[in-house]
PQR file with spaces between the fields and no chain letter, atoms N, CA, C, O and H, PARSE charges and radii, in Angstrom:
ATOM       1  N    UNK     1      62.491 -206.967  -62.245 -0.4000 1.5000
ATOM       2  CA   UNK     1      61.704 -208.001  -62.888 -0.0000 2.0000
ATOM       3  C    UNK     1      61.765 -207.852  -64.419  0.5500 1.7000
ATOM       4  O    UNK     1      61.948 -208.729  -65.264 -0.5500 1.4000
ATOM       5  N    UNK     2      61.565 -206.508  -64.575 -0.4000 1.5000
ATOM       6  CA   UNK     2      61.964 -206.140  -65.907 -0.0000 2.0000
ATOM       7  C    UNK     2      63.078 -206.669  -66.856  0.5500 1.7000
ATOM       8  O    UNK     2      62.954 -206.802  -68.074 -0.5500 1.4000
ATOM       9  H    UNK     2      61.416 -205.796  -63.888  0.4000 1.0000
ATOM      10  N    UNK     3      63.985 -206.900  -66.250 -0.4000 1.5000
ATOM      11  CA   UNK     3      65.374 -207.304  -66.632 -0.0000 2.0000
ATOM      12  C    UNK     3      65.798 -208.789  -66.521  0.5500 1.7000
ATOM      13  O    UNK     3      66.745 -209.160  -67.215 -0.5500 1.4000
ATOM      14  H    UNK     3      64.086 -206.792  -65.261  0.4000 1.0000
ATOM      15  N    UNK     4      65.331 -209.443  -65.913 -0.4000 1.5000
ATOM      16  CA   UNK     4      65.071 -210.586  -66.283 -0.0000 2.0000
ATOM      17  C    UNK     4      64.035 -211.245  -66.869  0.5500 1.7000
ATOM      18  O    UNK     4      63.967 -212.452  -66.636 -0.5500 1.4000
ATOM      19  H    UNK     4      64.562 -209.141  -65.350  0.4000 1.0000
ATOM      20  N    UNK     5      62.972 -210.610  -67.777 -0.4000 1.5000
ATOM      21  CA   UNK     5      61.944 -211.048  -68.172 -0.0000 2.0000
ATOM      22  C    UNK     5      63.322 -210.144  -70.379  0.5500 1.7000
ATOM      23  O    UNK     5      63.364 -210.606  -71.519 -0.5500 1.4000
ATOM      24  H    UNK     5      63.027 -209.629  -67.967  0.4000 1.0000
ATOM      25  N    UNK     6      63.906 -209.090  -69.847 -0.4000 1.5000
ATOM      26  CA   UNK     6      64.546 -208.715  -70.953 -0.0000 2.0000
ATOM      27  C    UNK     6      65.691 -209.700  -71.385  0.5500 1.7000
ATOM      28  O    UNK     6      65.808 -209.724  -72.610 -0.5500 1.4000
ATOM      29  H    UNK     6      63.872 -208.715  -68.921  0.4000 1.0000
ATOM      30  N    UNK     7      66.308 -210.277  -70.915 -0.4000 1.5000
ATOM      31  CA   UNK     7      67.204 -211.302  -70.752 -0.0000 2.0000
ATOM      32  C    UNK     7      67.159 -212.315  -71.041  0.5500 1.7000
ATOM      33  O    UNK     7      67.926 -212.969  -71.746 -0.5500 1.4000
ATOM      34  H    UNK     7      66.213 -210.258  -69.920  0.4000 1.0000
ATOM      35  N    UNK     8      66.122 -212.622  -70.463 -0.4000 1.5000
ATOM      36  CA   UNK     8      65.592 -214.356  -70.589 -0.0000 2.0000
ATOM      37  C    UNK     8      66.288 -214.928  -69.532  0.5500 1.7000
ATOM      38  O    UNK     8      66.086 -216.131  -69.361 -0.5500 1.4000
ATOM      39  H    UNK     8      65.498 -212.090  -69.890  0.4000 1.0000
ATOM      40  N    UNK     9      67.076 -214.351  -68.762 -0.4000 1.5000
ATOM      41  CA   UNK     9      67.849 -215.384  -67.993 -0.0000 2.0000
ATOM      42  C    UNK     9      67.636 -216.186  -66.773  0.5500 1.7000
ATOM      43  O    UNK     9      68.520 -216.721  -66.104 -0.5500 1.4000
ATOM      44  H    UNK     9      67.240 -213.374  -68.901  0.4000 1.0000
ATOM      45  N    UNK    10      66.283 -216.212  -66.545 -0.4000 1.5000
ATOM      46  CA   UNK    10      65.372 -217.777  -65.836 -0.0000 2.0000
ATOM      47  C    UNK    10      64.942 -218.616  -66.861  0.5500 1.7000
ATOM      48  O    UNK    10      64.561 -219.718  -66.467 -0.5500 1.4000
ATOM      49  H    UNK    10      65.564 -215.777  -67.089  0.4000 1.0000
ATOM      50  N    UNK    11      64.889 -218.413  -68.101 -0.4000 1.5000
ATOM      51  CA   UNK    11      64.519 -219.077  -69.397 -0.0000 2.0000
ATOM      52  C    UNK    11      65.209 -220.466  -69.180  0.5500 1.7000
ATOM      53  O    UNK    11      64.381 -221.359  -69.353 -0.5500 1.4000
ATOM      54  H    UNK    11      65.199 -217.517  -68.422  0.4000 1.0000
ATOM      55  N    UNK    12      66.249 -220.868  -68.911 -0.4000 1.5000
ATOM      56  CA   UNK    12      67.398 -221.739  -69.416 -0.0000 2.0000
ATOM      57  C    UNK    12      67.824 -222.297  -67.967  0.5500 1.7000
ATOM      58  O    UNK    12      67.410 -221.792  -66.923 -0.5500 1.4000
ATOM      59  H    UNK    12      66.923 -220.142  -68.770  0.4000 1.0000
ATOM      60  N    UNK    13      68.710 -223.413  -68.027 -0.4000 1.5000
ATOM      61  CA   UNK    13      68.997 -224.144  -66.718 -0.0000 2.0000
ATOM      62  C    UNK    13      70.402 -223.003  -66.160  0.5500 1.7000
ATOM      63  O    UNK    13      70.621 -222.453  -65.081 -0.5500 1.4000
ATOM      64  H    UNK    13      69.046 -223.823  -68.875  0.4000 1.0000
ATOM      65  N    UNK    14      71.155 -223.009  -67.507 -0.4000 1.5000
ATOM      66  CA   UNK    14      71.951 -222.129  -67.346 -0.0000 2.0000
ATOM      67  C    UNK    14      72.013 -220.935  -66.883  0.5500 1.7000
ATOM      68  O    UNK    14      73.048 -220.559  -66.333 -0.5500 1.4000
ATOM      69  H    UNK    14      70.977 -223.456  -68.384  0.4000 1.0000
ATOM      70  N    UNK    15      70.878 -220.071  -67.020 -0.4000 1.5000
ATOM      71  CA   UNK    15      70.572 -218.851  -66.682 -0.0000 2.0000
ATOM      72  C    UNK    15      70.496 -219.251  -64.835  0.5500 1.7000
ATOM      73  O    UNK    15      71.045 -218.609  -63.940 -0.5500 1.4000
ATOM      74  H    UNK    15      70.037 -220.376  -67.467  0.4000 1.0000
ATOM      75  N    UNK    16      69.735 -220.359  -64.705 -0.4000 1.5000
ATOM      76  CA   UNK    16      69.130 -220.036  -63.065 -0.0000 2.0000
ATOM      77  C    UNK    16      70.106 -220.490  -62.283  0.5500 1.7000
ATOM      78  O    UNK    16      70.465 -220.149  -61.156 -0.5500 1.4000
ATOM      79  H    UNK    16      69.289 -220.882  -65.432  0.4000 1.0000
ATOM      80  N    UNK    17      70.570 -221.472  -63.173 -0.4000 1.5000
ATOM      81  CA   UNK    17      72.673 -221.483  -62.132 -0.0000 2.0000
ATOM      82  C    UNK    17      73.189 -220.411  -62.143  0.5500 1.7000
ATOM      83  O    UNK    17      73.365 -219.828  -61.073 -0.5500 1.4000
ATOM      84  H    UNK    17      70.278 -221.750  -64.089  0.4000 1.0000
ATOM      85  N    UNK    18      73.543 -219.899  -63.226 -0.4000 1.5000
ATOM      86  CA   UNK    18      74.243 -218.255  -62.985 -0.0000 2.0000
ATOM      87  C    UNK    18      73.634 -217.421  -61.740  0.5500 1.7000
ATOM      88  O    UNK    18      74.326 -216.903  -60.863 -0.5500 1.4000
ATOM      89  H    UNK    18      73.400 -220.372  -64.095  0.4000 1.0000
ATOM      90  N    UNK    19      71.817 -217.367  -61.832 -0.4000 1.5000
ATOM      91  CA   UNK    19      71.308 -216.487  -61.151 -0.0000 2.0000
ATOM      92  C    UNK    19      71.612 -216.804  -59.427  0.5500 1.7000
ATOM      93  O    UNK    19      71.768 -215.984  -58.522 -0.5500 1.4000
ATOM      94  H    UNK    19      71.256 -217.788  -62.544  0.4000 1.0000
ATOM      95  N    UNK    20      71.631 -218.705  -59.361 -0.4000 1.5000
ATOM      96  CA   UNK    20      71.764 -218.712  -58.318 -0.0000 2.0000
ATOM      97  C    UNK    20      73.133 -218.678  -57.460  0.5500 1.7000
ATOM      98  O    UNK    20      73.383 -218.424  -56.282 -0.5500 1.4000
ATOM      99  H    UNK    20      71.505 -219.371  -60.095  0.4000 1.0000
ATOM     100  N    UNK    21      73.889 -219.040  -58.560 -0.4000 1.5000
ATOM     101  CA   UNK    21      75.186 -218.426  -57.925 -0.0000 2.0000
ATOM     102  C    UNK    21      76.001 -217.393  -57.252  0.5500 1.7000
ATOM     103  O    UNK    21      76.823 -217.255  -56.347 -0.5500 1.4000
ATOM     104  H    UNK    21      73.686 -219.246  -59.517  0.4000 1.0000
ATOM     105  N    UNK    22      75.265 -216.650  -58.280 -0.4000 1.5000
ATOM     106  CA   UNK    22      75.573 -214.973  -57.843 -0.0000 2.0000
ATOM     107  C    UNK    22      74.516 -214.477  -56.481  0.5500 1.7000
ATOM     108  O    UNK    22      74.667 -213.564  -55.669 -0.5500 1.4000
ATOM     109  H    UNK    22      74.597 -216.762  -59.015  0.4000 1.0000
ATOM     110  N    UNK    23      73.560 -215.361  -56.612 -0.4000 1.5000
ATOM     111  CA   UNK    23      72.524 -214.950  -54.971 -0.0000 2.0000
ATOM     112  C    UNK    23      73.726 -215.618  -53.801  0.5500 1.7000
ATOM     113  O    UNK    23      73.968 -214.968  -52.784 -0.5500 1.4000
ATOM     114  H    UNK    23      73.437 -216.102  -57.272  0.4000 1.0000
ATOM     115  N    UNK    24      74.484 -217.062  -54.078 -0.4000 1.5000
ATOM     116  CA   UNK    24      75.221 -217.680  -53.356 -0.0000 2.0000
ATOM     117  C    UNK    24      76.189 -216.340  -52.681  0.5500 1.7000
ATOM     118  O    UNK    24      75.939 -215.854  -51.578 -0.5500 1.4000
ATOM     119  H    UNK    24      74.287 -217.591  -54.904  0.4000 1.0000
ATOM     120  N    UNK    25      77.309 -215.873  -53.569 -0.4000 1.5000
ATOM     121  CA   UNK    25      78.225 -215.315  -53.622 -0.0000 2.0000
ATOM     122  C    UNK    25      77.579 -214.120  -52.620  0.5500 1.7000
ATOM     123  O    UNK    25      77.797 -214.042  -51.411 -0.5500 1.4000
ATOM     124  H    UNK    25      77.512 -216.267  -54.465  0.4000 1.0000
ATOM     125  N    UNK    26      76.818 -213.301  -53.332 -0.4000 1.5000
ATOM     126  CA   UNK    26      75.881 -212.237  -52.610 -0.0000 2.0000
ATOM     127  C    UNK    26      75.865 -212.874  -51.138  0.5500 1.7000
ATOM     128  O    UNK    26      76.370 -212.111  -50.314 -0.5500 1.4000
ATOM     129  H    UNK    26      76.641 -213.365  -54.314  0.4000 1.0000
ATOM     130  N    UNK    27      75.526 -213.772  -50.749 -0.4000 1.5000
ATOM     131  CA   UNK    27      74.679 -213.708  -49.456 -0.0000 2.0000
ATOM     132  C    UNK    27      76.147 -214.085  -48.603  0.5500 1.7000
ATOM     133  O    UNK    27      76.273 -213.537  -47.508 -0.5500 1.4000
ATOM     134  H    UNK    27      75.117 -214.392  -51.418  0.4000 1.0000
ATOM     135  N    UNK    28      77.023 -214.808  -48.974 -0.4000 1.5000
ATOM     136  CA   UNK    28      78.037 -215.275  -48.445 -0.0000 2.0000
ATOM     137  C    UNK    28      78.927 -213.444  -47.710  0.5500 1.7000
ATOM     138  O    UNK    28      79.108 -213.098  -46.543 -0.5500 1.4000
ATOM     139  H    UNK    28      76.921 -215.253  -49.864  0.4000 1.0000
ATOM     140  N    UNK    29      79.241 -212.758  -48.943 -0.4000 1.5000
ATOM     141  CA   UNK    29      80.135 -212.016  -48.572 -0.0000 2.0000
ATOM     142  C    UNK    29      79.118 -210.896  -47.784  0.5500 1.7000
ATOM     143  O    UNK    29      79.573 -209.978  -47.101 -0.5500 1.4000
ATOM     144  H    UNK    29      79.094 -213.039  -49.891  0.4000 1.0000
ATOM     145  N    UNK    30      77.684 -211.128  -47.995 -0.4000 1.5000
ATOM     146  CA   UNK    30      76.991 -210.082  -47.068 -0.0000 2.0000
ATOM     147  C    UNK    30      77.349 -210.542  -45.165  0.5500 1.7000
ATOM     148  O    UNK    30      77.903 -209.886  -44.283 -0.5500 1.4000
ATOM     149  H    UNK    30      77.315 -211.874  -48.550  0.4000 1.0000
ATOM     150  N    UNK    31      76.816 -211.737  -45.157 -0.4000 1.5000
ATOM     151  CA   UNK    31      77.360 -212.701  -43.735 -0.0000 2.0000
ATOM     152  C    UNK    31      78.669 -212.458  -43.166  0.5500 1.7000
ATOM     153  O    UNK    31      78.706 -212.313  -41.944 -0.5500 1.4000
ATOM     154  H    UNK    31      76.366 -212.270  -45.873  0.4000 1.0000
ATOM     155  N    UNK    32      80.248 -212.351  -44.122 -0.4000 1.5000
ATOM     156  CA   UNK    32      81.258 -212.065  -43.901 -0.0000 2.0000
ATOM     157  C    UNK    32      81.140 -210.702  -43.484  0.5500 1.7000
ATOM     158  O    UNK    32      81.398 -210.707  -42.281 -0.5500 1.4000
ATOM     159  H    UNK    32      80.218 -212.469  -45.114  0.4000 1.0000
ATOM     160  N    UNK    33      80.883 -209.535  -43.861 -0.4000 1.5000
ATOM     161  CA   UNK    33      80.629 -208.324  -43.795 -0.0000 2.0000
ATOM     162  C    UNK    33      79.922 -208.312  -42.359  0.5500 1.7000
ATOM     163  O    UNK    33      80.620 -207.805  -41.481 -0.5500 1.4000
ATOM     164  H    UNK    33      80.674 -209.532  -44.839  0.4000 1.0000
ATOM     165  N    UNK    34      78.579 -208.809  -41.933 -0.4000 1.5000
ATOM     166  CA   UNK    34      77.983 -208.532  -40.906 -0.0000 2.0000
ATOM     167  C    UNK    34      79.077 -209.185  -39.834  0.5500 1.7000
ATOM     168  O    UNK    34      79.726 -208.398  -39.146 -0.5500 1.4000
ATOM     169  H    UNK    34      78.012 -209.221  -42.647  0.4000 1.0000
ATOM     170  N    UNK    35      79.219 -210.153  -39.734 -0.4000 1.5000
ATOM     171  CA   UNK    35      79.975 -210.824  -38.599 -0.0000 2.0000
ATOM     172  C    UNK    35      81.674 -209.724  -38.414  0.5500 1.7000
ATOM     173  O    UNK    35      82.335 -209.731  -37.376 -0.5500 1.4000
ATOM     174  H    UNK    35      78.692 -210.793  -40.293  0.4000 1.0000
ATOM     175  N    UNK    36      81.929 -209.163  -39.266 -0.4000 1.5000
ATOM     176  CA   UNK    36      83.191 -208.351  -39.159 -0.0000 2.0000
ATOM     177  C    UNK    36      82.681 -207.042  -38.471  0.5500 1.7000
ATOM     178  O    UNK    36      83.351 -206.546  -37.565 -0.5500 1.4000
ATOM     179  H    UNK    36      81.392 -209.157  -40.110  0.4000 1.0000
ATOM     180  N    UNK    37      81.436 -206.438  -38.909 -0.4000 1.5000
ATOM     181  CA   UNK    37      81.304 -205.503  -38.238 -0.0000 2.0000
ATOM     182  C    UNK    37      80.881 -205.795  -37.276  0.5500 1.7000
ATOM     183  O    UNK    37      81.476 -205.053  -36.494 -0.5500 1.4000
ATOM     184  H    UNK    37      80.892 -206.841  -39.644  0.4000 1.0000
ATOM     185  N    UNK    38      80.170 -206.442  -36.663 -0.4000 1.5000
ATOM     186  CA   UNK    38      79.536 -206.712  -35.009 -0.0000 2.0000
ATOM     187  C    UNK    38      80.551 -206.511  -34.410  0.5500 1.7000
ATOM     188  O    UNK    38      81.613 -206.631  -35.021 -0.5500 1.4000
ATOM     189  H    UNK    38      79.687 -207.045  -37.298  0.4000 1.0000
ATOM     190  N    UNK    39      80.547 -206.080  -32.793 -0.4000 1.5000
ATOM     191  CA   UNK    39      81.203 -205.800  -31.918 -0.0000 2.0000
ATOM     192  C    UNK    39      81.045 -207.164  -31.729  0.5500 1.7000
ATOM     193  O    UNK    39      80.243 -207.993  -32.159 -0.5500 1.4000
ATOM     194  H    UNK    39      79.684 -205.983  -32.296  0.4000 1.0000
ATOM     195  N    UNK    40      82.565 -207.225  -30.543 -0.4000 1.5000
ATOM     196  CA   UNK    40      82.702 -207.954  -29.466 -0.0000 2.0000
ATOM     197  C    UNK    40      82.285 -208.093  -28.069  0.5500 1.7000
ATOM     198  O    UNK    40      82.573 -207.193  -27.279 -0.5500 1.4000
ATOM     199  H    UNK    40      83.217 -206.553  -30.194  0.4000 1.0000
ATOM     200  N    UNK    41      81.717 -208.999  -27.729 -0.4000 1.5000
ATOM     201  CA   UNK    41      80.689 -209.081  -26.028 -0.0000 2.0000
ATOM     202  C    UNK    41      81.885 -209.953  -25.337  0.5500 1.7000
ATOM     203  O    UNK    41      82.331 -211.091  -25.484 -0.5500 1.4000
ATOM     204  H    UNK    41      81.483 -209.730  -28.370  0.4000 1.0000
ATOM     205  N    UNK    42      82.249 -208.529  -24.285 -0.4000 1.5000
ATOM     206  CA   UNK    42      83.268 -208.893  -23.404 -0.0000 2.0000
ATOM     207  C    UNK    42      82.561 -208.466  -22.043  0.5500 1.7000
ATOM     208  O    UNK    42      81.716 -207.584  -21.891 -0.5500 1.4000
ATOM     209  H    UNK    42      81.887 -207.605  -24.165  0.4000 1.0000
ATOM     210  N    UNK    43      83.320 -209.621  -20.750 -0.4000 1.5000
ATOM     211  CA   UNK    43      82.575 -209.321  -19.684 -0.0000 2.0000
ATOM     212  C    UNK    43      83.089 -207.781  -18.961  0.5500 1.7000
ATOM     213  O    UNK    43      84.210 -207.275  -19.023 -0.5500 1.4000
ATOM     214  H    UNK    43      84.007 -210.337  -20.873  0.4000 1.0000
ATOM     215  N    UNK    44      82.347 -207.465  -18.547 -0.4000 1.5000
ATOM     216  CA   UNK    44      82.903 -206.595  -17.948 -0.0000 2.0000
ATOM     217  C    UNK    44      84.307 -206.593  -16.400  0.5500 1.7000
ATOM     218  O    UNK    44      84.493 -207.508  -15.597 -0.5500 1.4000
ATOM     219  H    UNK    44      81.437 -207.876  -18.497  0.4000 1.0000
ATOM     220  N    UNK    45      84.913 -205.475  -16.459 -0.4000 1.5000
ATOM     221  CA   UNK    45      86.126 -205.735  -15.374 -0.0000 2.0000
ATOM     222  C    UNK    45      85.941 -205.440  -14.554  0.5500 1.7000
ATOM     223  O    UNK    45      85.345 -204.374  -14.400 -0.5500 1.4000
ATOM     224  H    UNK    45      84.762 -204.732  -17.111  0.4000 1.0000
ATOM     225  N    UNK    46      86.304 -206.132  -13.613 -0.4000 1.5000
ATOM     226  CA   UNK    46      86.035 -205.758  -11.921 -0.0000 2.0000
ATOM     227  C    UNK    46      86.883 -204.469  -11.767  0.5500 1.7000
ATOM     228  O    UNK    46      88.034 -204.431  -12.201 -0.5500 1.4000
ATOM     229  H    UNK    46      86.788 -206.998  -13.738  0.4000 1.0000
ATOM     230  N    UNK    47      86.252 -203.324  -11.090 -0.4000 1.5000
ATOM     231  CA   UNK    47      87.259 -202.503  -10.441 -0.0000 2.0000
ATOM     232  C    UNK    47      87.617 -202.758   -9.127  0.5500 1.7000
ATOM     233  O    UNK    47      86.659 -203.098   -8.434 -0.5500 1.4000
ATOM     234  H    UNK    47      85.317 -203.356  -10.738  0.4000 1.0000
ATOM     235  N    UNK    48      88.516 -202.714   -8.650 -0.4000 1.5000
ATOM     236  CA   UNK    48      89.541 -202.829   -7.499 -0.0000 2.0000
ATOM     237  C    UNK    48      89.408 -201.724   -6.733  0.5500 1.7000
ATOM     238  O    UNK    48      89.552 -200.753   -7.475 -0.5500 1.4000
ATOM     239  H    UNK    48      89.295 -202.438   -9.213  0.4000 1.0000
ATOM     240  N    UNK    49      89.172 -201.332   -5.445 -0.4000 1.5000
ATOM     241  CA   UNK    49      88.679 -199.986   -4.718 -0.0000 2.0000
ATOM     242  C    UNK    49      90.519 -199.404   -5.069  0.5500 1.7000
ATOM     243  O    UNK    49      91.522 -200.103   -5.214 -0.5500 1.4000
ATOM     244  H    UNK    49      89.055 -202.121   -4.842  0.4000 1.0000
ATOM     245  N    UNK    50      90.373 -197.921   -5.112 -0.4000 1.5000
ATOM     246  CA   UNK    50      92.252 -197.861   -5.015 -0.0000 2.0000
ATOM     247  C    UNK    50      92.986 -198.009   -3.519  0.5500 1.7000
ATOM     248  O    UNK    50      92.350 -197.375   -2.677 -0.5500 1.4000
ATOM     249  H    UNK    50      89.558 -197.354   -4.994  0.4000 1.0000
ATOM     250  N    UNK    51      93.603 -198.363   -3.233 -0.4000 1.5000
ATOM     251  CA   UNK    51      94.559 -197.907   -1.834 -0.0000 2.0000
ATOM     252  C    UNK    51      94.826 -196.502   -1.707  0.5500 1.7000
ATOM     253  O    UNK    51      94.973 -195.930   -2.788 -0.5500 1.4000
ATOM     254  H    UNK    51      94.120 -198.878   -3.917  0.4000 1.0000
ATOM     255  N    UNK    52      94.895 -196.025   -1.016 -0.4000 1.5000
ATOM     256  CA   UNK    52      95.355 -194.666   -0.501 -0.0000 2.0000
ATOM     257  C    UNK    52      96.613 -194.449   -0.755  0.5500 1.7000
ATOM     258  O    UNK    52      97.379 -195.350   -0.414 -0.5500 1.4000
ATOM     259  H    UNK    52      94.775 -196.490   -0.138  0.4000 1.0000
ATOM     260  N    UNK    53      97.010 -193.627   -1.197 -0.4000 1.5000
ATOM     261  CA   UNK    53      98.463 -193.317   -1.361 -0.0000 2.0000
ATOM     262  C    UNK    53      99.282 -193.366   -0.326  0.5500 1.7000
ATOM     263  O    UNK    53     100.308 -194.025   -0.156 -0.5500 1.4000
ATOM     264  H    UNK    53      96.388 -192.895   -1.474  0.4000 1.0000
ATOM     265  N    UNK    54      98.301 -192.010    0.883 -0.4000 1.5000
ATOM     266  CA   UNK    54      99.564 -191.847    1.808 -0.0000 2.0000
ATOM     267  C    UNK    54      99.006 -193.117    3.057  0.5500 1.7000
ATOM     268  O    UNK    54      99.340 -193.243    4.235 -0.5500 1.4000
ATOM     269  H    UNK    54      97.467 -191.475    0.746  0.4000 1.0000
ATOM     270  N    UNK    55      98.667 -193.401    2.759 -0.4000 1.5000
ATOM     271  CA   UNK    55      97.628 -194.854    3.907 -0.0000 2.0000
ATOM     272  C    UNK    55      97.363 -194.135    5.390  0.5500 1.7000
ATOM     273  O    UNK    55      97.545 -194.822    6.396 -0.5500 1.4000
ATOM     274  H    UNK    55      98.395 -193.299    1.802  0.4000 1.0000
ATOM     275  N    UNK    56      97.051 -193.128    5.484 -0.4000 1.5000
ATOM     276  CA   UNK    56      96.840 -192.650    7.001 -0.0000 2.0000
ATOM     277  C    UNK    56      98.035 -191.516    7.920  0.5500 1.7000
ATOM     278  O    UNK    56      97.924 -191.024    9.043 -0.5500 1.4000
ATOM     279  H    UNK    56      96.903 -192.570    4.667  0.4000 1.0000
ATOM     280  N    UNK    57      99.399 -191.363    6.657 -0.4000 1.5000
ATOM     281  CA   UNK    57     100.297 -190.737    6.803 -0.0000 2.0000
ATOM     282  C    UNK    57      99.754 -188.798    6.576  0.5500 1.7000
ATOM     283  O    UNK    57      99.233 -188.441    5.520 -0.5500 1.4000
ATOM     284  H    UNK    57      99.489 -191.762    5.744  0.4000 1.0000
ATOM     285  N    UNK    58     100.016 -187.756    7.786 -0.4000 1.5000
ATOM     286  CA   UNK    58      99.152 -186.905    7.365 -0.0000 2.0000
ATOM     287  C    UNK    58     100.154 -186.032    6.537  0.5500 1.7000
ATOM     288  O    UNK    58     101.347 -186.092    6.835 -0.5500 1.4000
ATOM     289  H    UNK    58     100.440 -188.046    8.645  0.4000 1.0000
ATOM     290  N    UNK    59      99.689 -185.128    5.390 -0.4000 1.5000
ATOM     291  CA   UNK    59     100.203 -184.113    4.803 -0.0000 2.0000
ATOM     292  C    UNK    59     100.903 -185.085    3.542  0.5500 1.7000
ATOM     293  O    UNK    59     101.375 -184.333    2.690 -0.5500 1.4000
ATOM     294  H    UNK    59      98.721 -185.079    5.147  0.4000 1.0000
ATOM     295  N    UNK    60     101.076 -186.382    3.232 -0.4000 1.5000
ATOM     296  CA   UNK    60     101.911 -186.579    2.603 -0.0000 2.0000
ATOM     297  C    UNK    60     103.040 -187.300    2.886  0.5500 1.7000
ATOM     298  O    UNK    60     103.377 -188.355    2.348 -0.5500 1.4000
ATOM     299  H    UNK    60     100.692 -186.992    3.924  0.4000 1.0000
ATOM     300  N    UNK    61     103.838 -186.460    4.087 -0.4000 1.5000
ATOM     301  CA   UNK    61     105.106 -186.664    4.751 -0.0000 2.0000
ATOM     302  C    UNK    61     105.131 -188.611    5.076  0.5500 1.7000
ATOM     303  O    UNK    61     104.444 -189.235    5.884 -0.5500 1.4000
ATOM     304  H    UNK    61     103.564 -185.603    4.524  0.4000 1.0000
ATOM     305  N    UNK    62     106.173 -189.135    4.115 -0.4000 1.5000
ATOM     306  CA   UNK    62     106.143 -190.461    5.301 -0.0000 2.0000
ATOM     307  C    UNK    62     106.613 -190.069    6.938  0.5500 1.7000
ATOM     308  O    UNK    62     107.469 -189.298    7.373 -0.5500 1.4000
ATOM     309  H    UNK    62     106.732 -188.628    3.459  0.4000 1.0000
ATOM     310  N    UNK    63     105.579 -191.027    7.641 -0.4000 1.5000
ATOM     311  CA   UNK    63     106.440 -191.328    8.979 -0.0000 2.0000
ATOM     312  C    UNK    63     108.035 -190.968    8.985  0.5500 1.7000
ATOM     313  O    UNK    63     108.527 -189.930    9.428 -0.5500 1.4000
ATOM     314  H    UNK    63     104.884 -191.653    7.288  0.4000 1.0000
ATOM     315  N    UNK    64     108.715 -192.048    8.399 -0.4000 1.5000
ATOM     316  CA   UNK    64     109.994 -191.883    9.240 -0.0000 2.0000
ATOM     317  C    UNK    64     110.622 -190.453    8.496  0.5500 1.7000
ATOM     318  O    UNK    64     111.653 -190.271    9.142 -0.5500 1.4000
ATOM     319  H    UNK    64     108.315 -192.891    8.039  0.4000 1.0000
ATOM     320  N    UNK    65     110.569 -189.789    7.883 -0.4000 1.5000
ATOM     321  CA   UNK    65     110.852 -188.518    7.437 -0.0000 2.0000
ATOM     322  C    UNK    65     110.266 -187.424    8.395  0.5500 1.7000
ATOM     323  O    UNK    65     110.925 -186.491    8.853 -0.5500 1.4000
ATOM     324  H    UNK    65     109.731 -189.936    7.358  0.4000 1.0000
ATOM     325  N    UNK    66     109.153 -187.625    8.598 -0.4000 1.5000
ATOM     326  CA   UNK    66     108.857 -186.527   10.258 -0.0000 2.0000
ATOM     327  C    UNK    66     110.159 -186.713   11.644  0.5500 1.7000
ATOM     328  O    UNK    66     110.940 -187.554   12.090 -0.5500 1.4000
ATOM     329  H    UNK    66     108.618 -188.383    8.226  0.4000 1.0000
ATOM     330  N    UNK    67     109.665 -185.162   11.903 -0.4000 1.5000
ATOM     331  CA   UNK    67     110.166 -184.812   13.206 -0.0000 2.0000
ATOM     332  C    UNK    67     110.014 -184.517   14.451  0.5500 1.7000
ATOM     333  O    UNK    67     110.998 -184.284   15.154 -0.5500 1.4000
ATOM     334  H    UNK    67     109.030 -184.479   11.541  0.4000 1.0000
C-alpha cells in the first residue's frame, strides 16, 4: 500500500491502466500455470482375469509332447 501511495500510481488514468494490466497479465499466466499442472482424470482400465498358461496341462509339459 505503501508503494503505491509512494508512486502515485492510482493517481492518474494512466497509472490504473498500467496497474490493471499487469493484474490482467498476472492472473492470465497464473490460470495457464494451474491448468498445466493439474493432472489428468482418466477412467480407469478394466483388468482382464489372465488365462493360465499351461490351461490344465500338468507340470508344464504340452499334451502332445508327453508319453
Amino acid at each position: 500500500m505503501k508503494f503505491l501511495q509512494w508512486t502515485s500510481l492510482l493517481s492518474s488514468w494512466k497509472g490504473i491502466a498500467f496497474s490493471a494490466v499487469g493484474l490482467i497479465i498476472v492472473t492470465v499466466l497464473m490460470q495457464i500455470l494451474i491448468q498445466f499442472s493439474q493432472s489428468k482424470r482418466s477412467t480407469p482400465t478394466k483388468i482382464v482375469p489372465a488365462k493360465p498358461k499351461n490351461q490344465g496341462e500338468p507340470s508344464g509339459i504340452p499334451q502332445d509332447k508327453q508319453q
